[in-house]
Backbone as a chain_set.jsonl record, in Angstrom:
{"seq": "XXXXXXXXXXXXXXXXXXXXXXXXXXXXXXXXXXXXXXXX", "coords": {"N": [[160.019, 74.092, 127.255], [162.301, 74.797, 124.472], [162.866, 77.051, 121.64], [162.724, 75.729, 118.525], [164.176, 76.093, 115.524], [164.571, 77.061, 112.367], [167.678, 76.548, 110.427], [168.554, 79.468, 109.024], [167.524, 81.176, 110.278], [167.424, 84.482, 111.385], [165.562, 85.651, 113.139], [163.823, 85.392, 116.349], [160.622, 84.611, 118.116], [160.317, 86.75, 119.869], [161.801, 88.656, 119.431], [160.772, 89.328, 117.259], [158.37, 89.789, 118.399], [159.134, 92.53, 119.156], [159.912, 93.829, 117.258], [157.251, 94.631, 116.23], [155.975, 96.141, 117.717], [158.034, 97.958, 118.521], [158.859, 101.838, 118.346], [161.096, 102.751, 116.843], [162.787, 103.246, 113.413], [162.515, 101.455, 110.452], [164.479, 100.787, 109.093], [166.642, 101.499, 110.98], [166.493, 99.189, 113.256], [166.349, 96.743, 111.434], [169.38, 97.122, 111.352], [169.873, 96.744, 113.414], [169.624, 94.233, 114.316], [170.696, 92.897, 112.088], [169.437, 92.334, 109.986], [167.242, 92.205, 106.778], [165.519, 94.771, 105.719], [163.293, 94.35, 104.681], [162.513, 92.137, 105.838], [161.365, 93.084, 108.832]], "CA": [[160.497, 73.59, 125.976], [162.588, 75.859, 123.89], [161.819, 76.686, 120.378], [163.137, 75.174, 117.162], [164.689, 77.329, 114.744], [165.396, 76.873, 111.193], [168.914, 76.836, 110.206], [169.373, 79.872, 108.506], [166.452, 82.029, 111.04], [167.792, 84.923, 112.503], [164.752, 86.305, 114.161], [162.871, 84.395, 117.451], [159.296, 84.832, 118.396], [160.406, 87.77, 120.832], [162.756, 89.562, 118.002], [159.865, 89.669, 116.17], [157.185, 90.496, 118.985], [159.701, 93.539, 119.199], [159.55, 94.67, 116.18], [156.028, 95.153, 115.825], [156.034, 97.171, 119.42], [159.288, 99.315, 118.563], [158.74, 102.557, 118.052], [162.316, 102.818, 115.686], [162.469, 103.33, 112.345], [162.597, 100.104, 110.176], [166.373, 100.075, 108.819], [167.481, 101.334, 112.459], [165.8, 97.794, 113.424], [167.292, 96.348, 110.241], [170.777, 96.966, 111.495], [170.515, 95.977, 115.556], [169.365, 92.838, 114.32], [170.964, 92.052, 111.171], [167.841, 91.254, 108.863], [167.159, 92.811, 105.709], [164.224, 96.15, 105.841], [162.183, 93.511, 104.082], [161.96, 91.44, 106.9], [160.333, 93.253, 109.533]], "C": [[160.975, 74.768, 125.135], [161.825, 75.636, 122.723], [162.737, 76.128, 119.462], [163.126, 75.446, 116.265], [164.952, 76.258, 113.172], [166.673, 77.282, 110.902], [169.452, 78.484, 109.861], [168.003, 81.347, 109.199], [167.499, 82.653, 111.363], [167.016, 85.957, 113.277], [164.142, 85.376, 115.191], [161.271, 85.514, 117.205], [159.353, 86.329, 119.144], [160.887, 88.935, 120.349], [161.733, 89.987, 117.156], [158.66, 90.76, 117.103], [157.837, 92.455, 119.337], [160.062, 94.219, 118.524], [158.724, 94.624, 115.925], [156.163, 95.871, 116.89], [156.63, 98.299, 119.177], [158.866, 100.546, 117.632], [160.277, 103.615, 116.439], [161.918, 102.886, 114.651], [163.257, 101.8, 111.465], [164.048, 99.788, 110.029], [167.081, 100.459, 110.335], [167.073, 99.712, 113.286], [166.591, 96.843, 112.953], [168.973, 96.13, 110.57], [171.23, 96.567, 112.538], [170.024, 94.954, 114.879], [169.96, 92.098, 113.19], [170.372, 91.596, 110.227], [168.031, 92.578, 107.927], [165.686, 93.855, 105.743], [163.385, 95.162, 105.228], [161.617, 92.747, 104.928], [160.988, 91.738, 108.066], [158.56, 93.3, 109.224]], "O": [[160.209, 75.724, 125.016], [160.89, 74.876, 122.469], [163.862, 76.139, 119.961], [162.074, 75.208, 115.671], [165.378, 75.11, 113.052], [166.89, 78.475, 111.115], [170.547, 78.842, 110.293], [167.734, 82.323, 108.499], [168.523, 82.031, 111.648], [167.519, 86.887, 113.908], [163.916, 84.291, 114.655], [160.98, 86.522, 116.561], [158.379, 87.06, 118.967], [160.524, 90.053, 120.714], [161.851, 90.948, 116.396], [158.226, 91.874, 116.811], [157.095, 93.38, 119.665], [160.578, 95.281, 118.871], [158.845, 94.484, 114.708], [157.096, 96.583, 116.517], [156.171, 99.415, 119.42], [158.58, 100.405, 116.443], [160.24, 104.545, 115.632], [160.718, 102.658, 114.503], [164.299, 101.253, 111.826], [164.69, 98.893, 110.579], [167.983, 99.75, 110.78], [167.965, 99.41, 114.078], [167.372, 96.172, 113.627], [169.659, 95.203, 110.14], [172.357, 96.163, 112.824], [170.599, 94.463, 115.85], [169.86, 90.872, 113.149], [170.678, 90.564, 109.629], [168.674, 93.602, 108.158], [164.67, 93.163, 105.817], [162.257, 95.527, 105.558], [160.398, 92.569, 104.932], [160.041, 91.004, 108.351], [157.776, 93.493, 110.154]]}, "num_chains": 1, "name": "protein.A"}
């Protein structure tokens, strides 16, 4: 069963489990993914 996103999500469960893991610095993060430094 996939998962079920809110419209206007642009992180998954895995996007996320990969930014707690990644050794990067937050806005280098911030910019491969598109999200705002607040988000991670």
């Amino acid at each position: 069963m996939g998962q079920v996103l809110h419209g206007s999500t642009k992180t998954t469960h895995a996007i996320r489990a990969e930014l707690q893991r990644s050794q990067a610095s937050v806005s280098s993060l911030a910019r491969k993914y598109g999200i705002n430094e607040k988000t991670p």
